[in-house]
MDTraj code that builds the backbone (N, CA, C; nanometers):
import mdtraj as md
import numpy as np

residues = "UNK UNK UNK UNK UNK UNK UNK UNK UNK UNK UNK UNK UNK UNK UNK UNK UNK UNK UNK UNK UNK UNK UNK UNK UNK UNK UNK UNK UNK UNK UNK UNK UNK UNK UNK UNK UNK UNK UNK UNK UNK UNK UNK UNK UNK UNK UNK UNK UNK UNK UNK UNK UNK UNK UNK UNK UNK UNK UNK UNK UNK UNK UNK UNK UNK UNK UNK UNK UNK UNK UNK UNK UNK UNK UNK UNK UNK UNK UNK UNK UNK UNK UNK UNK UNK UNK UNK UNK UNK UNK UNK UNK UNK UNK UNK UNK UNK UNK UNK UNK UNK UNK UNK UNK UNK UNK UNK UNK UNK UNK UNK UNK UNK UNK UNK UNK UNK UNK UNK UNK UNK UNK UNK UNK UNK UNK UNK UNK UNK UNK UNK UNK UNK UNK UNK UNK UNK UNK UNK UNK UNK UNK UNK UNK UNK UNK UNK UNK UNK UNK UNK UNK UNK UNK UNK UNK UNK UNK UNK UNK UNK UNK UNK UNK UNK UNK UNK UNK UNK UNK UNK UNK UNK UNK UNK UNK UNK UNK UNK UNK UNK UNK UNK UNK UNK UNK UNK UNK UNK UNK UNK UNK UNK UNK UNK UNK UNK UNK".split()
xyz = np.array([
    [0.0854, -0.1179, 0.0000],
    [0.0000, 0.0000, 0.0000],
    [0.0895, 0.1236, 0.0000],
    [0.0707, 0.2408, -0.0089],
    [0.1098, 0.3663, -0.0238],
    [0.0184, 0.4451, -0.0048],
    [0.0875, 0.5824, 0.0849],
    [0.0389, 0.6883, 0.0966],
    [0.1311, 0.8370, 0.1410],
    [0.1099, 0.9072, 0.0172],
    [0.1883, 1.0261, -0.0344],
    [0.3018, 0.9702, -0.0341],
    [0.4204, 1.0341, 0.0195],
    [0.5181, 0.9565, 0.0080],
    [0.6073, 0.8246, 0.0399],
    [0.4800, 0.7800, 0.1031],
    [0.5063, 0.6566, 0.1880],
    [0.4714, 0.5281, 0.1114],
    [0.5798, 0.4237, 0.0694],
    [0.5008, 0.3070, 0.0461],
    [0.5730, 0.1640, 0.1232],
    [0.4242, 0.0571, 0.1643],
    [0.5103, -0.0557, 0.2410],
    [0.4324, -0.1656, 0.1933],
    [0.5058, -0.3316, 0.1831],
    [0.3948, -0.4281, 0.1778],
    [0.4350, -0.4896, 0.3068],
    [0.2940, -0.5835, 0.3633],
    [0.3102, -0.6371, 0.4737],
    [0.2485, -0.8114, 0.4735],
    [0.2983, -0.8680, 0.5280],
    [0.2676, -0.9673, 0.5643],
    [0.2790, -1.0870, 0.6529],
    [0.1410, -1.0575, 0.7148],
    [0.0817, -1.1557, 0.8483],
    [0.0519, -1.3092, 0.8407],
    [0.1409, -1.3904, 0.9400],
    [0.0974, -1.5085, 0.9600],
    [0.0618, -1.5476, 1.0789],
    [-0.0190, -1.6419, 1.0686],
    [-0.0768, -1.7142, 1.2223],
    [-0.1363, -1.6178, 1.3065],
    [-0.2388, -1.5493, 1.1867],
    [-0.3147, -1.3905, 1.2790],
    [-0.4143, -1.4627, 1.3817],
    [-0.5032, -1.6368, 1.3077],
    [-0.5635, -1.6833, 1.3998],
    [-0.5151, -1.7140, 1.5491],
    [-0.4142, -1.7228, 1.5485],
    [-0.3467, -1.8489, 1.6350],
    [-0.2611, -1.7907, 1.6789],
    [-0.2190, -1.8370, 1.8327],
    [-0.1810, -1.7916, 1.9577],
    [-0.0076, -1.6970, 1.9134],
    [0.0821, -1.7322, 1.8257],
    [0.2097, -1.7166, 1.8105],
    [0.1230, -1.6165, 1.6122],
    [0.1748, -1.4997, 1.6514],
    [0.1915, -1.4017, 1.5394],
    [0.2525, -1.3390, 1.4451],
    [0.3496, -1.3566, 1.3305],
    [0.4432, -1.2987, 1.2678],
    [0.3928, -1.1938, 1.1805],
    [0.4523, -1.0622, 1.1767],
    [0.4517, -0.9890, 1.0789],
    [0.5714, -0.9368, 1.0604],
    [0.5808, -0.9084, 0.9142],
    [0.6716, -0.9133, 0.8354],
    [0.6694, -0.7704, 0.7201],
    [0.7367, -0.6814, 0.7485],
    [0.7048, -0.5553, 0.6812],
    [0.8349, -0.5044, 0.6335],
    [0.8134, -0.4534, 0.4684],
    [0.9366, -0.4017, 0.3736],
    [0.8512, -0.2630, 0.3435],
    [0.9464, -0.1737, 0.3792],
    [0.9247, -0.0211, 0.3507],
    [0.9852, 0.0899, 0.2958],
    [0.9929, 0.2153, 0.2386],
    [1.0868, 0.2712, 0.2233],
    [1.1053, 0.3571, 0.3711],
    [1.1858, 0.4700, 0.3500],
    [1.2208, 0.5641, 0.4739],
    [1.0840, 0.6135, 0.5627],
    [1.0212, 0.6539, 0.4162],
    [0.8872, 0.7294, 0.4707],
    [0.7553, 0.6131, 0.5235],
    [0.8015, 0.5123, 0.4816],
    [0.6675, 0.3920, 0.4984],
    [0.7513, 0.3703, 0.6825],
    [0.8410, 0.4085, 0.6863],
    [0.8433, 0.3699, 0.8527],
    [0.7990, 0.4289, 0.9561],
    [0.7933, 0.5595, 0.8979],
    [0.7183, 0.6896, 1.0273],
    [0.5646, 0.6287, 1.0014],
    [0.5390, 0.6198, 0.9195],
    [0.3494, 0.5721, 0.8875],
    [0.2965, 0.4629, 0.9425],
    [0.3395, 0.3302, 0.8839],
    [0.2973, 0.2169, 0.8879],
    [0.2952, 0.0885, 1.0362],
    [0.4344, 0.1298, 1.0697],
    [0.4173, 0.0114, 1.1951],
    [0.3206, 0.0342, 1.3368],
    [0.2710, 0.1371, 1.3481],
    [0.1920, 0.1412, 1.4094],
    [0.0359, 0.1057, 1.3920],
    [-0.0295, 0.1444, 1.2851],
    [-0.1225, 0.0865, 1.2519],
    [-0.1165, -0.0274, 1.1750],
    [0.0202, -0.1144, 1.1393],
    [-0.0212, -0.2306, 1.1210],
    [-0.0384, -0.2960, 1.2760],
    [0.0191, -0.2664, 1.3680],
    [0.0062, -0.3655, 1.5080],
    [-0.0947, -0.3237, 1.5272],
    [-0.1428, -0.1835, 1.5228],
    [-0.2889, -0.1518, 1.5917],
    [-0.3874, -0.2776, 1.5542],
    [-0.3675, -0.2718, 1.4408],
    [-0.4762, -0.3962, 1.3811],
    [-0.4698, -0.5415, 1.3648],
    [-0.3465, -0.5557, 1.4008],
    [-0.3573, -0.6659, 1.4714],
    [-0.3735, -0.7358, 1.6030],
    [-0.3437, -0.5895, 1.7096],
    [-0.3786, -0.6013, 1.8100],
    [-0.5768, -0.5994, 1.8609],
    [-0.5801, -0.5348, 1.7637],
    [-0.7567, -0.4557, 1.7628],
    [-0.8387, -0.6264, 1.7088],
    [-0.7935, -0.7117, 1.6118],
    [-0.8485, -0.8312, 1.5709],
    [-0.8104, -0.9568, 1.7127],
    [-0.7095, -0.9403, 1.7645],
    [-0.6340, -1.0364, 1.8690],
    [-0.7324, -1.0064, 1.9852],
    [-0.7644, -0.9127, 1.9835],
    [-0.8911, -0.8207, 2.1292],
    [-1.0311, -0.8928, 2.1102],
    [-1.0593, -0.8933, 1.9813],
    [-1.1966, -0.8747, 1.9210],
    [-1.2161, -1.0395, 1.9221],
    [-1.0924, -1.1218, 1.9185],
    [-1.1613, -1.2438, 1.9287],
    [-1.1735, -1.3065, 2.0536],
    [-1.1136, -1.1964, 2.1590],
    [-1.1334, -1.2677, 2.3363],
    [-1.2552, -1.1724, 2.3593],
    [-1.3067, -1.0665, 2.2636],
    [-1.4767, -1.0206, 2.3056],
    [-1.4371, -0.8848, 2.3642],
    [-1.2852, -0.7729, 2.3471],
    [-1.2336, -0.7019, 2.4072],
    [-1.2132, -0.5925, 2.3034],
    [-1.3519, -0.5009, 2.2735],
    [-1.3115, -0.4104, 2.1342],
    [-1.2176, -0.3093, 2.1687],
    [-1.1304, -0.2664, 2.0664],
    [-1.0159, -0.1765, 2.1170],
    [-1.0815, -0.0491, 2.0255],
    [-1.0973, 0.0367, 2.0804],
    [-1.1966, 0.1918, 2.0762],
    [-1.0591, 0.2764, 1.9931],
    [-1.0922, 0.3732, 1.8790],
    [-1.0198, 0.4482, 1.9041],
    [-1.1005, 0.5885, 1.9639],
    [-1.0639, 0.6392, 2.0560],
    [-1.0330, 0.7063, 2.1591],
    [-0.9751, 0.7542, 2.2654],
    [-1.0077, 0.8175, 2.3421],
    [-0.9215, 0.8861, 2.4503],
    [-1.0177, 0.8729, 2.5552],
    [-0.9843, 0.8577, 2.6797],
    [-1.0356, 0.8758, 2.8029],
    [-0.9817, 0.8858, 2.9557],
    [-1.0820, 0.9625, 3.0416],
    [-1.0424, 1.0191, 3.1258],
    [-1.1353, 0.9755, 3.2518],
    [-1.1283, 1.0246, 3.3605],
    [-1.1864, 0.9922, 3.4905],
    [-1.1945, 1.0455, 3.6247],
    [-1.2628, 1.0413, 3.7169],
    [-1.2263, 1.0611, 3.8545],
    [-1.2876, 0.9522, 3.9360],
    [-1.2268, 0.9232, 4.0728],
    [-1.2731, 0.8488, 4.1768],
    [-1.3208, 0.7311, 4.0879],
    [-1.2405, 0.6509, 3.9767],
    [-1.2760, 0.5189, 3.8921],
    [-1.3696, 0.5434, 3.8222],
    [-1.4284, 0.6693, 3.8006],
    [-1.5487, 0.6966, 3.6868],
    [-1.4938, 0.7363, 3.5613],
    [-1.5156, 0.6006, 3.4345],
    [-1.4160, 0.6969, 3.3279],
    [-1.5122, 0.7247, 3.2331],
    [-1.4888, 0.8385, 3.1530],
    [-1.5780, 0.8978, 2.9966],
    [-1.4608, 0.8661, 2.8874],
    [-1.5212, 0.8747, 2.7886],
    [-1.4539, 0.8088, 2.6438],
    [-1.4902, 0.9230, 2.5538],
    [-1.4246, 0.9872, 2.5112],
    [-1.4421, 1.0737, 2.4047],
    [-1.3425, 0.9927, 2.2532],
    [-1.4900, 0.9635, 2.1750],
    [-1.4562, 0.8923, 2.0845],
    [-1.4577, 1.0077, 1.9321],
    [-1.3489, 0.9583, 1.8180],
    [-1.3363, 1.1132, 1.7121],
    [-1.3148, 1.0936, 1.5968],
    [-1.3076, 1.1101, 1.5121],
    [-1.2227, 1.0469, 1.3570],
    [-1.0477, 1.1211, 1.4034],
    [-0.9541, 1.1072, 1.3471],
    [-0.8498, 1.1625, 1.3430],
    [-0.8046, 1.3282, 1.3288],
    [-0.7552, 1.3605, 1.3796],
    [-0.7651, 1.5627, 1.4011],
    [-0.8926, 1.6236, 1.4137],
    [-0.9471, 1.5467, 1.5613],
    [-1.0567, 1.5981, 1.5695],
    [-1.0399, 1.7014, 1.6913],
    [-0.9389, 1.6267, 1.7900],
    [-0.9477, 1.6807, 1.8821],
    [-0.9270, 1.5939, 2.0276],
    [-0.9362, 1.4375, 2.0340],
    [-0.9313, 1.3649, 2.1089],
    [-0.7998, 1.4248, 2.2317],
    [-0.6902, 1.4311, 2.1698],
    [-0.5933, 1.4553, 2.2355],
    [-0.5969, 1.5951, 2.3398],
    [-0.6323, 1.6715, 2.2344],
    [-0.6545, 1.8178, 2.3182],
    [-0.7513, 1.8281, 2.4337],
    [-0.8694, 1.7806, 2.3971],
    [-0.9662, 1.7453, 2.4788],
    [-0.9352, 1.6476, 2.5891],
    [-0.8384, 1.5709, 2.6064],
    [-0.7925, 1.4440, 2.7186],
    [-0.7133, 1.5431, 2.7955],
    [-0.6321, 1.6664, 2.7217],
    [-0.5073, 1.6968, 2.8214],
    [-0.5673, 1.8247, 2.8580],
    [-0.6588, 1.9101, 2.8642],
    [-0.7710, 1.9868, 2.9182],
    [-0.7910, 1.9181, 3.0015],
    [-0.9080, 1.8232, 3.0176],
    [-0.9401, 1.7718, 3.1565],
    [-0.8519, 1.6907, 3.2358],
    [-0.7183, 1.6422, 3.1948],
    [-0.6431, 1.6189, 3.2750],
    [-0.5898, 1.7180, 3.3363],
    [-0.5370, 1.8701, 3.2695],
    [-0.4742, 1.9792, 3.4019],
    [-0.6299, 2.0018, 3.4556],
    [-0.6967, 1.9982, 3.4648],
    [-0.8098, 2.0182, 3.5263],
    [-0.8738, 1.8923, 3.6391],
    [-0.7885, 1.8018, 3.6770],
    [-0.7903, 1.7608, 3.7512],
    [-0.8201, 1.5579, 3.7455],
    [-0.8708, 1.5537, 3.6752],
    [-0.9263, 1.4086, 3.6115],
    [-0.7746, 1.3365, 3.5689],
    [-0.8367, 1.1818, 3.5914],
    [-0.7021, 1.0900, 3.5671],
    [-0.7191, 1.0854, 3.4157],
    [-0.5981, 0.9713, 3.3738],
    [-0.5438, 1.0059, 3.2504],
    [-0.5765, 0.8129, 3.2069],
    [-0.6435, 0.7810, 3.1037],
    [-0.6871, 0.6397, 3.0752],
    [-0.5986, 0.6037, 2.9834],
    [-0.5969, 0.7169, 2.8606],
    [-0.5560, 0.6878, 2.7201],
    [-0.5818, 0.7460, 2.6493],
    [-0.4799, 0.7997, 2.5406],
    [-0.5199, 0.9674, 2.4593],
    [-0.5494, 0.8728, 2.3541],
    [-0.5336, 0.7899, 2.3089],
    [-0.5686, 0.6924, 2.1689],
    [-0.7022, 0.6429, 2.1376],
    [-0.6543, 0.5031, 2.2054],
    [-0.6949, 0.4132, 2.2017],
    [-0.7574, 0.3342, 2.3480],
    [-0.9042, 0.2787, 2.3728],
    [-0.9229, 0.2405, 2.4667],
    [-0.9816, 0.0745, 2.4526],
    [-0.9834, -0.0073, 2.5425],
    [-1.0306, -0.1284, 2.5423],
    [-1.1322, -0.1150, 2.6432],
    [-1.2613, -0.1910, 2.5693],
    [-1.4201, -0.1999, 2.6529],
    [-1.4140, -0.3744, 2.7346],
    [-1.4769, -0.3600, 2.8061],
    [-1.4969, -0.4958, 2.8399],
    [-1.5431, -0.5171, 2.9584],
    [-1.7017, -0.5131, 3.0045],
    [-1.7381, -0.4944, 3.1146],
    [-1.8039, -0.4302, 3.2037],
    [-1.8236, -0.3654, 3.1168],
    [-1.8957, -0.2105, 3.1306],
    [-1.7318, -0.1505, 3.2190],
    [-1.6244, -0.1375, 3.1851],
    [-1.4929, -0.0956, 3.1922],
    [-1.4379, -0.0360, 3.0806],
    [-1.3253, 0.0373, 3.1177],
    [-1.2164, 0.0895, 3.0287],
    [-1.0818, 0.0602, 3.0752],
    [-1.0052, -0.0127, 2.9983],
    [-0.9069, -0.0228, 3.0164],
    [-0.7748, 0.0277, 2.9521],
    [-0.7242, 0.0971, 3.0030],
    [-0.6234, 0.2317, 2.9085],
    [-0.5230, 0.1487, 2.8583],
    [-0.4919, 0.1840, 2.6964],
    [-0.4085, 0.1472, 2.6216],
    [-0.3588, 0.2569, 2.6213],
    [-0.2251, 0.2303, 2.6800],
    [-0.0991, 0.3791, 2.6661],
    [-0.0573, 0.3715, 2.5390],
    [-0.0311, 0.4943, 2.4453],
    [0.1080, 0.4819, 2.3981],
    [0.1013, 0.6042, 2.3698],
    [0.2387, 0.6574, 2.3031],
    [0.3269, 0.7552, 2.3041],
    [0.1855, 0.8782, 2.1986],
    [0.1840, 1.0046, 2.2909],
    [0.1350, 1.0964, 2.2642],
    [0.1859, 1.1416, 2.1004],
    [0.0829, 1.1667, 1.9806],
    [0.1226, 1.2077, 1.8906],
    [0.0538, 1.3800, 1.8751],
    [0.0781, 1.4654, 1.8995],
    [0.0905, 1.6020, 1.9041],
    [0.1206, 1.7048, 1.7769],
    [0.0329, 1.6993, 1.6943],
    [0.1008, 1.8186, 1.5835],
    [0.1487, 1.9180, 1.6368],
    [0.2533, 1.9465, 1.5262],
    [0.3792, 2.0495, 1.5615],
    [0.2977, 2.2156, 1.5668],
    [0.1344, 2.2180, 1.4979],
    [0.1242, 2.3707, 1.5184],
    [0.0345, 2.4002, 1.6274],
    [0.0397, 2.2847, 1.6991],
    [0.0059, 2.3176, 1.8696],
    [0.1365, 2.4154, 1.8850],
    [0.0718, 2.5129, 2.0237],
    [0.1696, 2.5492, 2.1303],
    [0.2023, 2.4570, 2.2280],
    [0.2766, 2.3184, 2.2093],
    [0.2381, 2.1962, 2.2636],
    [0.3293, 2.2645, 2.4345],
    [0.4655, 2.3843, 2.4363],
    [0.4829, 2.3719, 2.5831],
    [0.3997, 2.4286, 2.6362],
    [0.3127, 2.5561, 2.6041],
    [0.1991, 2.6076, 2.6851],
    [0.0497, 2.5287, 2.7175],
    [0.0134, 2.4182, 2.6508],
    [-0.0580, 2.3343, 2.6397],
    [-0.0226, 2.2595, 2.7229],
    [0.0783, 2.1994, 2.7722],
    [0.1105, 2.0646, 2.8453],
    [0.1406, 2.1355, 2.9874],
    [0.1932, 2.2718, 2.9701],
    [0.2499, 2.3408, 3.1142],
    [0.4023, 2.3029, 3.1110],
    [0.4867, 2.2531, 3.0504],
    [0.6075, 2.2145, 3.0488],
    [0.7048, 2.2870, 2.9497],
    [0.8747, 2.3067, 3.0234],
    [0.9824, 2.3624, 2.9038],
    [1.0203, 2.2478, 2.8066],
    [1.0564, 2.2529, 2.7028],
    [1.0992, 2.1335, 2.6136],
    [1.2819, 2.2086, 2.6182],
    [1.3143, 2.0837, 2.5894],
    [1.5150, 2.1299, 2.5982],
    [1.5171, 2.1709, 2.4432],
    [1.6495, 2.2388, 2.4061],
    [1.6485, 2.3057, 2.2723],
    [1.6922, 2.2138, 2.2149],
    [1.6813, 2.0242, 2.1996],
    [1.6940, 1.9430, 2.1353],
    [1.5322, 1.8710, 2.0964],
    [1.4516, 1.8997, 2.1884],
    [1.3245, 1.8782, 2.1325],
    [1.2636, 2.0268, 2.0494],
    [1.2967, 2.1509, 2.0903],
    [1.2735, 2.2861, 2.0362],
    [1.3631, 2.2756, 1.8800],
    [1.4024, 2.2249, 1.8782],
    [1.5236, 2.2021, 1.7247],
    [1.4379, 2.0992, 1.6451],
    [1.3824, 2.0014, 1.7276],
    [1.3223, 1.8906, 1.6533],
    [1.1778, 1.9481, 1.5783],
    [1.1249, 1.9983, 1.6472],
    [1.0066, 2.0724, 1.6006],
    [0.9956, 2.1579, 1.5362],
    [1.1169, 2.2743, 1.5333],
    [1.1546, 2.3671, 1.4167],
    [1.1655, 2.2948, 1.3037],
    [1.2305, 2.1600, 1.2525],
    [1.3080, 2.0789, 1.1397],
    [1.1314, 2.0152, 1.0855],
    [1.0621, 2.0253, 1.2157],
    [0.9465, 1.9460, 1.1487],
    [0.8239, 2.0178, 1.0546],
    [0.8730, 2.1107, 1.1198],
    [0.7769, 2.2686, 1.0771],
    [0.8270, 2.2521, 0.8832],
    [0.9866, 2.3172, 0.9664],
    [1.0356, 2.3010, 0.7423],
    [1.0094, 2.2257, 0.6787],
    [1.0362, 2.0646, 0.7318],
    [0.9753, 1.9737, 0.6012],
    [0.8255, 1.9583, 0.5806],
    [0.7478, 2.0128, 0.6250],
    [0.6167, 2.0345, 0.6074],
    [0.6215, 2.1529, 0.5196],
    [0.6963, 2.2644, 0.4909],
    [0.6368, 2.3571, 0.4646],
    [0.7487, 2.3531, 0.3221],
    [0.8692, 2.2642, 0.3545],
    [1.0106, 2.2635, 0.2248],
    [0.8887, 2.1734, 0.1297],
    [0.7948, 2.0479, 0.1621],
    [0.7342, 1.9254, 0.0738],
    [0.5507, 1.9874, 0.0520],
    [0.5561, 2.1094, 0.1098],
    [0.4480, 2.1318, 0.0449],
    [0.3140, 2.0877, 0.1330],
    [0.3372, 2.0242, 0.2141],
    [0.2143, 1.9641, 0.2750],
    [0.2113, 1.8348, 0.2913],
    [0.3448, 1.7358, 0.1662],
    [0.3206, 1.6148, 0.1765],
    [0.3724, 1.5491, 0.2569],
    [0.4479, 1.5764, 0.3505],
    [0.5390, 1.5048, 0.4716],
    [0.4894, 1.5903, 0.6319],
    [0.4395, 1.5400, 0.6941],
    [0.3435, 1.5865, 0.7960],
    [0.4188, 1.4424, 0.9501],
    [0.4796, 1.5460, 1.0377],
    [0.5467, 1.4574, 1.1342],
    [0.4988, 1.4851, 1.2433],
    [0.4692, 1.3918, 1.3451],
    [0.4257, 1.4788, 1.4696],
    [0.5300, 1.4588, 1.5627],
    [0.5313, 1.5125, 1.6887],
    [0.6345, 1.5021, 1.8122],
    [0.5310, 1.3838, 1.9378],
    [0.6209, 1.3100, 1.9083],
    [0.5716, 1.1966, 2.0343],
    [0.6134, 1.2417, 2.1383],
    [0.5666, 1.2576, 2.2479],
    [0.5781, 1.1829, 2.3907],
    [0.4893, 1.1025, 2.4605],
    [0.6285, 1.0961, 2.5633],
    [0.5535, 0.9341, 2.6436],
    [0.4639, 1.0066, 2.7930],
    [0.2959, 0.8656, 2.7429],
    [0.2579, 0.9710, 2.8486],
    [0.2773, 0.9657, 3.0265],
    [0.4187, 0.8858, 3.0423],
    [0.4639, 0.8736, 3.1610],
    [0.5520, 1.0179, 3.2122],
    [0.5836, 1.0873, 3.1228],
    [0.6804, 1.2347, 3.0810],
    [0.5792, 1.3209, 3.1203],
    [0.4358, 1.3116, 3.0878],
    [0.3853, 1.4404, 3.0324],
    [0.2964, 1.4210, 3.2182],
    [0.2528, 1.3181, 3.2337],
    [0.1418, 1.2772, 3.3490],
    [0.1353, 1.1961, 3.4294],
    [0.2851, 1.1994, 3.4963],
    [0.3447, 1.1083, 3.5721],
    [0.2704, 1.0790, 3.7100],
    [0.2083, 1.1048, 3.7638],
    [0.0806, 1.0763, 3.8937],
    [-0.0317, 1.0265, 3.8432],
    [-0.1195, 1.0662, 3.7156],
    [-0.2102, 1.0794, 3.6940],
    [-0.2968, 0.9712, 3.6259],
    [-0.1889, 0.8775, 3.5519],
    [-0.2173, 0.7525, 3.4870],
    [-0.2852, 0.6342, 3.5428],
    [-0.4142, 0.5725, 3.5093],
    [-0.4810, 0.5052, 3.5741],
    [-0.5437, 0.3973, 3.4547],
    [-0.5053, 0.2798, 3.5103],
    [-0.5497, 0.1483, 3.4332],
    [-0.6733, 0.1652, 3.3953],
    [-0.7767, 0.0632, 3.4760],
    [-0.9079, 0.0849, 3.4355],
    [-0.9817, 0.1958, 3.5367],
    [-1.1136, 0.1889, 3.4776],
    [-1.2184, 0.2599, 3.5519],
    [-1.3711, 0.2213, 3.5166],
    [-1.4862, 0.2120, 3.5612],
    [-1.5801, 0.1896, 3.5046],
    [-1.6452, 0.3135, 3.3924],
    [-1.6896, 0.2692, 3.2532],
    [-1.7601, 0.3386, 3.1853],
    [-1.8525, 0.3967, 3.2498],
    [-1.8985, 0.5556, 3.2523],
    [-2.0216, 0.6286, 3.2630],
    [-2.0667, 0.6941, 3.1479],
    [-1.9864, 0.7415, 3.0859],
    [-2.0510, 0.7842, 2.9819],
    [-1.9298, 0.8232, 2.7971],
    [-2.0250, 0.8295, 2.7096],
    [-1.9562, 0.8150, 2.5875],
    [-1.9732, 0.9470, 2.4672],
    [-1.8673, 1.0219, 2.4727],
    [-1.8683, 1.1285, 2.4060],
    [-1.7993, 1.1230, 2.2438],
    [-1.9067, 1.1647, 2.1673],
    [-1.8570, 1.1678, 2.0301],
    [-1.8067, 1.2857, 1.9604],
    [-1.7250, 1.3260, 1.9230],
    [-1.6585, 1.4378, 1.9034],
    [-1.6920, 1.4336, 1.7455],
    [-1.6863, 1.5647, 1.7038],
    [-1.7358, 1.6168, 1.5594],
    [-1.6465, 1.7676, 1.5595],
    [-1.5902, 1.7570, 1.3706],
    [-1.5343, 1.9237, 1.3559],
    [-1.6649, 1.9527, 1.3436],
    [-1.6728, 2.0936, 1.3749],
    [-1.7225, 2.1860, 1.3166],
    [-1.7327, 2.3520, 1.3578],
    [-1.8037, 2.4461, 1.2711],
    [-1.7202, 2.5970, 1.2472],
    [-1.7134, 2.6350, 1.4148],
    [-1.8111, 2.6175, 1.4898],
    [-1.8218, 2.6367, 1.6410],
    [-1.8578, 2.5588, 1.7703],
    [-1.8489, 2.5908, 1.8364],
    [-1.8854, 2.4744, 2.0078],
    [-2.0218, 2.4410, 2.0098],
    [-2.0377, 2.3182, 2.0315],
    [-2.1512, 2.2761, 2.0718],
    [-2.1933, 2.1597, 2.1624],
    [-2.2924, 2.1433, 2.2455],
    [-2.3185, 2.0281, 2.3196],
    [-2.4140, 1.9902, 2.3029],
    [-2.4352, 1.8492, 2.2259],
    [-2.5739, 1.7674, 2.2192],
    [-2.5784, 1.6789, 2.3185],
    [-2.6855, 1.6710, 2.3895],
    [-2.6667, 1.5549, 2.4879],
    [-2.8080, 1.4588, 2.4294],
    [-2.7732, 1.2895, 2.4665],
    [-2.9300, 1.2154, 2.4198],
    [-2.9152, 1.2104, 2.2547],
    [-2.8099, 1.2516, 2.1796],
    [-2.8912, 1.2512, 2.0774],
    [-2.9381, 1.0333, 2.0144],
    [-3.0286, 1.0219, 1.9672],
    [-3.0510, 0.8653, 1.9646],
    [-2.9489, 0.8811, 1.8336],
    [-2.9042, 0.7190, 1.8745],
    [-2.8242, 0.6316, 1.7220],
    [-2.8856, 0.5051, 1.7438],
    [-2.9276, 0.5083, 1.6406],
    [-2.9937, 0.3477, 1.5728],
    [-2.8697, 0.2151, 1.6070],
    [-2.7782, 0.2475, 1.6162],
    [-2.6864, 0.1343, 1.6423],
    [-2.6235, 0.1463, 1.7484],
    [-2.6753, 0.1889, 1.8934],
    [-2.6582, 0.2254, 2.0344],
    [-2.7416, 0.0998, 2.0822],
    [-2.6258, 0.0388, 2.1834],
    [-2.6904, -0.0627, 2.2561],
    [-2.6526, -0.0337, 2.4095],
    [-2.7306, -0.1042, 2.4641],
    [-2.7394, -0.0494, 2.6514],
    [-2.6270, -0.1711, 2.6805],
    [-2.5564, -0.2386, 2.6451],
    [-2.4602, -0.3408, 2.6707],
    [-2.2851, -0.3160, 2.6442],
    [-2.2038, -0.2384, 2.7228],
    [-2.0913, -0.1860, 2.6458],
    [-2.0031, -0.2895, 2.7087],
])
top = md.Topology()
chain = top.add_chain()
for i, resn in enumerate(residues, 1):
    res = top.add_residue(resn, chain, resSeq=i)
    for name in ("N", "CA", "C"):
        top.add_atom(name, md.element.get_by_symbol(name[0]), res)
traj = md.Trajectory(xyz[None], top)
């Protein structure tokens, strides 16, 4: 497969069965892209057959009560998780979450952050002038390729929210996030494919 400048082929064996190989040839650019959402999805099918859907979303909590703000991609998930975390609420998972139980169980991994955040005034933290260098270089090749090379700055969210990180919590409630030109809050709205069983 390929995308913009990225191309990789992949291939999975023994996706049924307990022992998993994958096997992936890429160029430079197919490596920033691809290995993550190939494991995502194999991790997300490996879930789905012990009955354990892996959400993409983000979620948050207090006193073991967690909410799920679920989004398409640059919607906002992230921004919205690290708001109510300086605001006091634990930290589940800026991604990706696993259901099972009427539970959430936080799938960590490394914060992906576009570079035209104010990501140190946002987080409350200084970055050293080796991460401030990294983000300048990321800015240019976005702006040297035109649009077609788009990098974000990871961190880990043990760096960013080191107290605050909390395994599971029970589901209360499920927020769907949408762009659009201004703020809004629907609460109740019905979906035909909403079941009382999460």
């Amino acid at each position: 497969s390929s995308y913009k400048l990225a191309w990789w082929d992949t291939e999975i064996t023994g996706i049924e069965g307990e022992l998993t190989e994958v096997r992936i040839d890429c160029n430079g650019f197919g490596r920033m892209v691809i290995p993550g959402e190939t494991i995502y999805n194999i991790i997300r099918f490996k879930l789905g057959m012990k009955g354990y859907p892996l959400i993409h979303g983000s979620a948050v909590g207090k006193d073991g009560i967690a909410h799920l703000f679920s989004a398409r991609g640059g919607t906002g998930k992230t921004i919205t998780t690290l708001n109510f975390v300086k605001r006091g609420f634990d930290f589940y998972s800026d991604d990706s979450v696993i259901l099972g139980n009427h539970e959430i169980f936080g799938f960590i991994v490394p914060f992906n952050l576009r570079f035209t955040y104010d990501i140190e005034s946002l987080l409350g933290m200084k970055f050293s002038w080796a991460t401030k260098r990294e983000l300048f270089l990321k800015r240019l090749i976005y702006y040297v390729t035109l649009g077609q090379v788009y990098l974000f700055t990871t961190l880990e969210a043990k760096q960013v929210f080191p107290q605050t990180i909390r395994e599971r919590g029970r589901l209360n409630k499920v927020c769907i996030l949408f762009q659009a030109p201004k703020f809004a809050i629907e609460k109740n709205i019905p979906l035909k494919w909403a079941t009382t069983d999460i």
